[in-house]
N, C-alpha and C positions, 0 to 999 in steps of 0.2 A: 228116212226123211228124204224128202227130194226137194231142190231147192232148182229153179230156172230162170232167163234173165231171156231178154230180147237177142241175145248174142252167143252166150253157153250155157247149161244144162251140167249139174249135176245128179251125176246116175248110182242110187244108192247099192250098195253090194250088204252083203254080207254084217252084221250086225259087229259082230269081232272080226274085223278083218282090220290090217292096218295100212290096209294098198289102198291105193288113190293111181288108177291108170292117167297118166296127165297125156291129153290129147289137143296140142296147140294151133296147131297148121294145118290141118285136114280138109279144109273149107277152102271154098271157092266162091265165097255168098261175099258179094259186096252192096252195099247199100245204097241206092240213087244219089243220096244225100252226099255220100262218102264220093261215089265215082264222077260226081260232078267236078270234085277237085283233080283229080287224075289225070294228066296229059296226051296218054297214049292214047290213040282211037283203039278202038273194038278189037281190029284183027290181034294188035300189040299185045292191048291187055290178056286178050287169051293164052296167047305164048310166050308172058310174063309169068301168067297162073300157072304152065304145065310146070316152068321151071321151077316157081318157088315153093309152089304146094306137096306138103308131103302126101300125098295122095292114098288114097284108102287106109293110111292107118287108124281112122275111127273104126274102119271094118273093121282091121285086124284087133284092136283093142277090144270091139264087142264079143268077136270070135273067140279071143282069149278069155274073156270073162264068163264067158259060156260054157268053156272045157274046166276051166278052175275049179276044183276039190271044193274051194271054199271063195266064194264072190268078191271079187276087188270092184271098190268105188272106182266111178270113171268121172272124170272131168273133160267136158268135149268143148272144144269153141265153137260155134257156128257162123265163124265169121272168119275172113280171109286175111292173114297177117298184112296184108296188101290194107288194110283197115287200123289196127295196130296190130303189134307185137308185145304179146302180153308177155316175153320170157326176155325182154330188154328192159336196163336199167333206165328209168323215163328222165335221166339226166346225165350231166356230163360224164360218169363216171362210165358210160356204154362207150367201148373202145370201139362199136360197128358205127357211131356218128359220125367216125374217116370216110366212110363208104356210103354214107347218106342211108343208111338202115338204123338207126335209134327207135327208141319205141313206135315211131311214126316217118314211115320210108318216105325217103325225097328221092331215091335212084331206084334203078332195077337190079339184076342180077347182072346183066352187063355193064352196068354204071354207067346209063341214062338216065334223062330227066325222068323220074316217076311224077313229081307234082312243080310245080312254080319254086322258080328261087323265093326265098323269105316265106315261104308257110310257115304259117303257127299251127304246132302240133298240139298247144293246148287243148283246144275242143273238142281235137280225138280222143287225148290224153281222158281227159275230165268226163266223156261220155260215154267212152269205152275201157279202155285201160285200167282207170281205178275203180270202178264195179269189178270187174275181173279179178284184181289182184285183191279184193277185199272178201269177195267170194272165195277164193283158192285158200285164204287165208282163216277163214271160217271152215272152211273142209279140212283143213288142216287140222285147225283146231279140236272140232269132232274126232276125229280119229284118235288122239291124242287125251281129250277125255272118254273117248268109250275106250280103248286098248293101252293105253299108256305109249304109245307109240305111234309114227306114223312113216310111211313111205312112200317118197313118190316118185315114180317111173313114168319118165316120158318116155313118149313115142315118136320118133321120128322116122325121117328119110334121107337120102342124100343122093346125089345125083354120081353115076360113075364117074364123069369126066369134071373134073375141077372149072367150076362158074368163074368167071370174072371178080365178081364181090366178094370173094372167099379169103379173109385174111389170111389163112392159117390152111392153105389147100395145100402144100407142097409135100405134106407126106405120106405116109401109108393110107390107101383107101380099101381098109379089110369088109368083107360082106356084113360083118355088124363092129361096128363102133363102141364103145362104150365110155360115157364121158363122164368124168367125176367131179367130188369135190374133198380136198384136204379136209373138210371139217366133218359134210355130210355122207360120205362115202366112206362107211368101215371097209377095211378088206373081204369080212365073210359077205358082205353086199355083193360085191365086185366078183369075189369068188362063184357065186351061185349064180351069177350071170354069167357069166365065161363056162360055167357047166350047162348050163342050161340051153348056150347058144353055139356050141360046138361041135354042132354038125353041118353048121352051111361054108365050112370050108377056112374056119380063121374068124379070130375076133381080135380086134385093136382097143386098144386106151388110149383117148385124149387126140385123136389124128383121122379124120381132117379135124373134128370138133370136140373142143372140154365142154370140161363146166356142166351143171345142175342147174334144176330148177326149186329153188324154193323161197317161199313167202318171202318178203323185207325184215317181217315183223320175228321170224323164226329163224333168220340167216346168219350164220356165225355165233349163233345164240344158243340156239337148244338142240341137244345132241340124242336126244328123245327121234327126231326128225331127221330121216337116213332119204338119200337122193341119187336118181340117181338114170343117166339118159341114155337112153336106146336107139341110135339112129344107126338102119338098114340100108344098107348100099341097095341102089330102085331094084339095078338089075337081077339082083337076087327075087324077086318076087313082082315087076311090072313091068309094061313096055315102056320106053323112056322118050320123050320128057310127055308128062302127062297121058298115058296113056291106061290101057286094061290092065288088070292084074290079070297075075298067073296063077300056078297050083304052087308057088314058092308062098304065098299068102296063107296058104293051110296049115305048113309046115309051120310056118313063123308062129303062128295064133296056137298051135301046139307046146311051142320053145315059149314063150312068152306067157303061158297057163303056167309052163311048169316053173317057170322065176315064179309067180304069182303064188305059187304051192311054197314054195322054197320058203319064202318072206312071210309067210301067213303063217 
């Protein structure tokens, strides 16, 4: 089944597979509608995007799904977090509303004004965000009645040098990250990523960034549903900020098949 929306696209894998590649940031695509609110002129927003956008990891994720033994679902955004932020709490309980990044950013990475004081994030909220999380949440689901299980692995990026808006930047920035969660991250998870990703020099837990992504409706709830995030230091695999990828992209979509083998 393939299910798509004006904004993301779900890409079907594998019939028994219990992977769902989650693909959040990748995108650079902002809507007229959306960028009419935005403050920064043109030049800004560009070199707002190099910063914030985890840049070709839809590549890497297709890549991966390509070399995979057996096909993991891909969940892709098509639309620029600079739009929402589908992997934020859409209420007070998102600790990044200090830094004006909640589901719908009021700053930058440098913590400028991204949009007017007093935005209402509702109509983001309401046009983009909950389609999103109700689709993810439906993929979820699927997986979960065809395999009895589900998994979901993002994909991320991170920048070498710690951003401004970075709560939690001050400490180790290993070439792959891996961030968890107490509930959704068993160890053999954890394990089989740290094996899978131990050849680009080091891999970290939880530093600069935690935390998982999953559904509302499955979160702290069903243990069925393992989580669990991948975010690659750029310089390992691209020119920074926003620039070409390298042949470290080949490598990664090879480590990143083979978590995919592991979990299937």
């Amino acid at each position: 089944m393939t299910s798509a929306h004006d904004s993301f696209r779900l890409l079907p894998g594998a019939a028994d597979s219990p992977v769902i590649l989650h693909v959040p940031h990748s995108s650079r695509v902002i809507p007229e509608s959306v960028r009419s609110g935005i403050v920064l002129d043109d030049s800004a927003l560009e070199r707002e995007l190099d910063h914030i956008t985890d840049a070709h990891t839809a590549e890497l994720a297709s890549a991966a799904a390509a070399l995979a033994g057996r096909t993991p679902w891909r969940f892709v955004n098509g639309l620029s977090r600079l739009v929402v932020d589908p992997e934020r709490f859409p209420d007070e309980r998102e600790e990044m509303l200090s830094v004006g990044m909640g589901a719908v950013y009021t700053a930058t990475t440098h913590r400028e004004a991204l949009r007017p004081a007093g935005t209402d994030p509702r109509p983001l909220i309401e046009r983009y965000f909950q389609p999103y999380a109700r689709a993810m949440a439906d993929a979820v689901a699927g997986r979960l009645a065809a395999t009895g299980r589900a998994v979901v692995v993002d994909v991320h990026s991170y920048p070498t040098e710690r951003l401004p808006y970075e709560l939690h930047g001050d400490g180790p920035r290993p070439p792959v990250c891996l961030g968890t969660d107490a509930f959704h991250t068993p160890p053999d998870l954890l394990a089989h990523a740290e094996r899978a990703f131990a050849g680009f020099g080091g891999t970290g837990v939880d530093s600069p960034f935690t935390g998982t992504y999953v559904p509302l409706e499955f979160y702290g709830e069903d243990a069925r549903v393992g989580a669990l995030m991948v975010e690659i230091r750029r310089d390992v695999y691209m020119e920074e900020p926003g620039g070409p990828s390298g042949p470290g992209l080949d490598a990664l979509a090879g480590a990143l098949a083979a978590l995919v083998d592991r979990l299937s």
